[in-house]
Each structure stands twice: as structure tokens, then as C-alpha cells.
N, C-alpha and C positions, 0 to 999 in steps of 0.2 A: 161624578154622576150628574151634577144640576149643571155643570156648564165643563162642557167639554172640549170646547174651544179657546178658553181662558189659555195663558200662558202659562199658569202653574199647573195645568190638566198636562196642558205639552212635557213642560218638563218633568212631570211624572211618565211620557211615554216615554222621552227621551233614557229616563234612569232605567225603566224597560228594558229598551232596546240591550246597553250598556250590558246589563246581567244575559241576555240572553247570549250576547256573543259575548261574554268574559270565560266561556268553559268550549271552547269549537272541538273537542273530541265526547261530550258528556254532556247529555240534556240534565237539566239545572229543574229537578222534579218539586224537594224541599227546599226551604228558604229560609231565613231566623232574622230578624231584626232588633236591632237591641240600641243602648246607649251608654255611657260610662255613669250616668246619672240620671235621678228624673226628670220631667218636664220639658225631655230636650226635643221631642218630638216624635221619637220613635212609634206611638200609637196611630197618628196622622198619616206618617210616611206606609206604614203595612198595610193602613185602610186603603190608602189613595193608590198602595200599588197591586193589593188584590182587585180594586177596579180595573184598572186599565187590562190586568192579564185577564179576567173576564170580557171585556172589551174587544177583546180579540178572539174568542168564542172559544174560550181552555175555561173548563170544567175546574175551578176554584174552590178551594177550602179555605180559610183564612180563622185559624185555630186560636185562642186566648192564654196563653201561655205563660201571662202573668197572674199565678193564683192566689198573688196576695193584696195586689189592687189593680182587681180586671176591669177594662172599661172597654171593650170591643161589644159588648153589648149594649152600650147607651148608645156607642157610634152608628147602630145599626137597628138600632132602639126593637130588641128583641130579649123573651125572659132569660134568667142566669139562674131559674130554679135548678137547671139540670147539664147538665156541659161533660166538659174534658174529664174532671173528676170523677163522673159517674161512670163515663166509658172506661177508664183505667179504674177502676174499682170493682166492673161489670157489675154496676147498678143500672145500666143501659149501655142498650148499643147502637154504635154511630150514626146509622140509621132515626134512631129515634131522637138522640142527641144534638143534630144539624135540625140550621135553620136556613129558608130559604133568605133569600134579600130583595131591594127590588130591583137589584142588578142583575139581569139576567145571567145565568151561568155563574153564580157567585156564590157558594153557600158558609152560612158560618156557626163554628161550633165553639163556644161562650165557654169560660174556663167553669163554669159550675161553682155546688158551695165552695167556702173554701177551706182545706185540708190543714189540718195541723204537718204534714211534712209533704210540703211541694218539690222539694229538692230530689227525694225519695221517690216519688213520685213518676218525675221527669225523667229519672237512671234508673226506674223498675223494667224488667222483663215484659212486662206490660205494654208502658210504651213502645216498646221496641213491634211487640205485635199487631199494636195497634198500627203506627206508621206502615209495616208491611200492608195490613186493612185498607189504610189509605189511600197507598201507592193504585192499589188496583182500581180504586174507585174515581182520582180523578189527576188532575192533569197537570196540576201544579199546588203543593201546599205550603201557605205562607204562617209563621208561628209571630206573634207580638210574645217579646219576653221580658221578664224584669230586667232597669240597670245592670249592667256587668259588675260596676263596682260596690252594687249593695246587697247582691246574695248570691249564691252560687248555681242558680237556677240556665243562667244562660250559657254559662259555661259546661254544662251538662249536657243540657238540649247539643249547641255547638258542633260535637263530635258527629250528631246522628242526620245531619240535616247536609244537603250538598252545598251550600252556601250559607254566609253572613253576610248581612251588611251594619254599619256602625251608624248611625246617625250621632251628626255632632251640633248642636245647637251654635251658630253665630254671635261671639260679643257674650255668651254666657259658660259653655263648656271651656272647661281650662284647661291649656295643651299638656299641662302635667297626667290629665284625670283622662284624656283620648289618649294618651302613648300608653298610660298605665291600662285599659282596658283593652286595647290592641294585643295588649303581652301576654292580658289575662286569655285570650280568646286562643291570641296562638299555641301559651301552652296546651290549652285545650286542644291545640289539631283543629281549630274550625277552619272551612277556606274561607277567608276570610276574601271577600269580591271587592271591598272595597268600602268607602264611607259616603253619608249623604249630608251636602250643608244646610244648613238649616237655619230659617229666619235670618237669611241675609238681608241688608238693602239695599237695592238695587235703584240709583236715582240715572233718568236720561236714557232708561236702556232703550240700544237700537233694537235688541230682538221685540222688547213689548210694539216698539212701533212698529216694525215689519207687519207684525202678526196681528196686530189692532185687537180691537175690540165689537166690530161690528160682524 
């Protein structure tokens, strides 16, 4: 959003691009992004790619789907009085539970308090009608979910969503803890699109100097 021109804005279109032609028979409506552990990036990576798909004038949700330490509301610096939890509870409804952003065509719905059974939650009938709610109303929806390997929340969601992608942290996620999260997703039936790396270093690159700075 503040610089869009940057090479890491690029390569968030670039990851874009990649998911849109990864399904050529089935438009790729849902989305779930997760990680095998915490801190590896996975909240960054859903922000920065609900931007870019609003960027290109598709009507955005980008949902908080980890309701046990939500933070797509600090990233978007909007309340968490009221979110996902209320609308699957119908304490509210979606309508009153979205927020705008200042990304035009972008709106985001904050995981709410949070629940004594998230897991429950995520595989109620609810959900499920809820997402139909969704579909109708916009054009692409992106889910932030907890770790794969630390609760079974993403592996729920997984099944109901057209796509996953993995994000893997560089130099911190360990190939044992990405093959084992991969397995857990597959049992699950997610289509899994692919992984995103993450905090790589990158020294001398030609593309930053192609694409400069100025």
C-alpha cells in the first residue's frame, strides 16, 4: 500500500499472478494461508496479498481466522470488539462485522472475542453458510489461519477453501516441520497451490537493480 513500486510489492504481484493461473479450469474464489509454525510470516504474506488482489479492482474480504492470537486488526489498525466470532454465533451480521480499509476494494473482518472452541467453530454448519454469504458478496476471500502444526484449526478451514498456500520462513522453519505440515494439510484434502519463502537474503540481486528504486 505505501510503496507500490518497491520490489517486494512486485513480488507480491508476482505470487498473484502464480495463484491465479495455478487452477485454468476454476476461478480460485477462497484462499487460506497458514504456516507449520509461528512467526514465520504467514500474517504479512495474506495482508500484502489481500492488497495487491484489491489492486486490481476484486472486491476483498480478508477474514482473521486465527482466533486464538488474531492480529489482522492491528495490521489494519481496526476494533476486534466484534468480528468472525459474532457472525458464526449470529451476534452480527457480516454486514455489520466488516471493516472498510484504506485500500480501496479491500475489506476486513477481524476474528472477534475470542471463543473457547475455535476448531468448532471453523467445522460448524455455520461456517459453511457463512462462506456461501461471502461468495455472493465478493470476489475473492482470503483467511489468516493459526500454524498447521499447533492446532487443528487450519486444517479444518483447508477442506472448505479452493486453495492453500504454505508459507515457510528462510534459515528458521525446519524442513522436518514444512514436510510434516504439508502432510497434515494433504490429509486434510486442501489444494494445496503451493509455498511462499520467506525472509530470504537476497545480496547483488539483478531484479532489485532492474527495477531500481526511483
Amino acid at each position: 500500500m505505501t510503496d507500490s513500486r518497491s520490489p517486494v510489492s512486485e513480488q507480491y504481484r508476482t505470487i498473484r499472478t502464480n495463484i491465479q493461473f495455478s487452477s485454468v479450469d476454476s476461478t480460485i474464489k477462497s484462499l487460506m494461508v497458514t504456516s507449520a509454525g509461528p512467526a514465520e510470516g504467514k500474517s504479512t504474506t495474506v495482508a500484502n496479498l489481500a492488497v495487491v488482489f484489491a489492486q486490481q479492482e476484486k472486491k476483498v474480504l480478508l477474514i482473521d481466522a486465527d482466533m486464538r492470537k488474531p492480529t489482522v486488526h492491528y495490521t489494519f489498525r481496526v476494533h476486534n470488539n466484534r468480528g468472525l466470532t459474532n457472525v458464526l454465533t449470529k451476534q452480527a451480521t457480516l454486514a455489520d462485522a466488516i471493516n472498510e480499509t484504506d485500500q480501496e476494494h479491500l475489506y476486513v473482518l477481524p476474528s472477534g472475542p475470542i471463543p473457547p472452541n475455535p476448531a468448532e467453530l471453523l467445522g460448524s454448519k455455520a461456517m459453511d453458510d457463512f462462506l456461501s454469504q461471502a461468495y455472493k458478496e465478493f470476489d475473492i476471500i482470503l483467511f489468516d489461519t493459526p500454524p498447521v502444526l499447533a492446532v487443528t484449526d487450519a486444517q479444518i478451514l483447508a477442506n472448505k477453501c479452493d486453495g492453500t498456500i504454505l508459507v515457510v520462513s528462510s534459515g528458521k522453519t525446519e524442513m522436518e516441520a514444512a514436510t510434516k505440515a504439508k502432510e497434515q494439510l494433504s490429509a486434510a484434502n486442501a489444494k494445496l497451490l503451493g509455498a511462499v519463502l520467506n525472509q530470504k537474503k537476497v545480496k547483488d540481486s539483478h531484479y532489485y537493480y532492474y527495477y531500481g528504486r526511483n
